[in-house]
C-alpha positions in Angstrom: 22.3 -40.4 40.3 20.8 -38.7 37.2 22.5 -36.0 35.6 20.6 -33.6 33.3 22.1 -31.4 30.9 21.5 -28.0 31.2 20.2 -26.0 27.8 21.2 -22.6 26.7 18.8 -22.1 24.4 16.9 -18.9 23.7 13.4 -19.6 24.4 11.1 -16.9 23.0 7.9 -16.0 23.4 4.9 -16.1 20.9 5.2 -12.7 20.3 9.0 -13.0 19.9 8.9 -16.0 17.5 6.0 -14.2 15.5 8.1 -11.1 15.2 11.1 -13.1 14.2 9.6 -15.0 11.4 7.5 -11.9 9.9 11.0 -9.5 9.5 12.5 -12.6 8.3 10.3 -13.4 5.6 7.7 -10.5 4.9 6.9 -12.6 1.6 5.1 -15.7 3.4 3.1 -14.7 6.1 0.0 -15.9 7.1 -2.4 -13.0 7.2 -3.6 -13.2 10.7 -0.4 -13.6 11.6 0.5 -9.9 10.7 -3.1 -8.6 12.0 -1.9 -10.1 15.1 1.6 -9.0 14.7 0.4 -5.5 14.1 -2.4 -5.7 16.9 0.9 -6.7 19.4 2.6 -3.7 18.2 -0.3 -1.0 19.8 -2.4 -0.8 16.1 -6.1 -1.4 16.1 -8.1 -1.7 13.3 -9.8 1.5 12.5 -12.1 0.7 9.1 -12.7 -1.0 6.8 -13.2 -0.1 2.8 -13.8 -3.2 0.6 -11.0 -5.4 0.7 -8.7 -2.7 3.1 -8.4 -3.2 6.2 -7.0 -0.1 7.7 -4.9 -0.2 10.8 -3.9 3.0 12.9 -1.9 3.6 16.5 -2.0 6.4 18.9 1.6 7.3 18.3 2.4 6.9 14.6 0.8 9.0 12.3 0.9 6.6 9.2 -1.5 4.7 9.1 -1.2 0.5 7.6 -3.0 -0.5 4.7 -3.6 -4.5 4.6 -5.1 -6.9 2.4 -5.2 -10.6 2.3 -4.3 -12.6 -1.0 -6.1 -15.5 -2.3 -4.0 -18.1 -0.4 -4.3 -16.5 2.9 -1.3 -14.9 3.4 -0.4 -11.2 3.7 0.6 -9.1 0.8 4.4 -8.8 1.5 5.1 -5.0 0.4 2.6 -4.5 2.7 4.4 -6.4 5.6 7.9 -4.5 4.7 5.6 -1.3 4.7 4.4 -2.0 7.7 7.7 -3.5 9.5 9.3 0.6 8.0 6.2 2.2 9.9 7.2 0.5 13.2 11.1 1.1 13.3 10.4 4.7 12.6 12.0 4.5 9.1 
């Protein structure tokens, strides 16, 4: 007879773990990571001006500036800009 332990973990979805990791650390985030993030959320990107992309959504009037830094990764007052946006804050 085999007995198999049963596991309680949480297991969360892409979306969920991407979430997760981007509210937990805004500072080190890969930058399509938060395009993704931010396409998951309802934005889509509107335009483009040099270096900015522009997001916008169909319910929230501000609209999210975002820019990727040399190594790749998001600016992170950007992130925690966008992350206020979202919540309604």
């Amino acid at each position: 007879m085999i007995f198999c332990k049963s596991s309680k973990q949480e297991i969360l979805s892409k979306t969920e773990k991407r979430n997760q990791k981007i509210r937990e650390n805004p500072n080190n985030i890969k930058y399509s990571d938060f395009v993704n993030w931010l396409e998951s959320n309802g934005f889509i990107l509107d335009r483009v001006s040099g270096s900015h992309h522009i997001f916008v959504h169909s319910h929230i009037e501000t609209p999210i500036n975002v820019q990727k830094k040399k190594d790749g990764t998001a600016k992170g007052y950007q992130v925690k800009q966008a992350i206020k946006v979202i919540d309604g804050e």
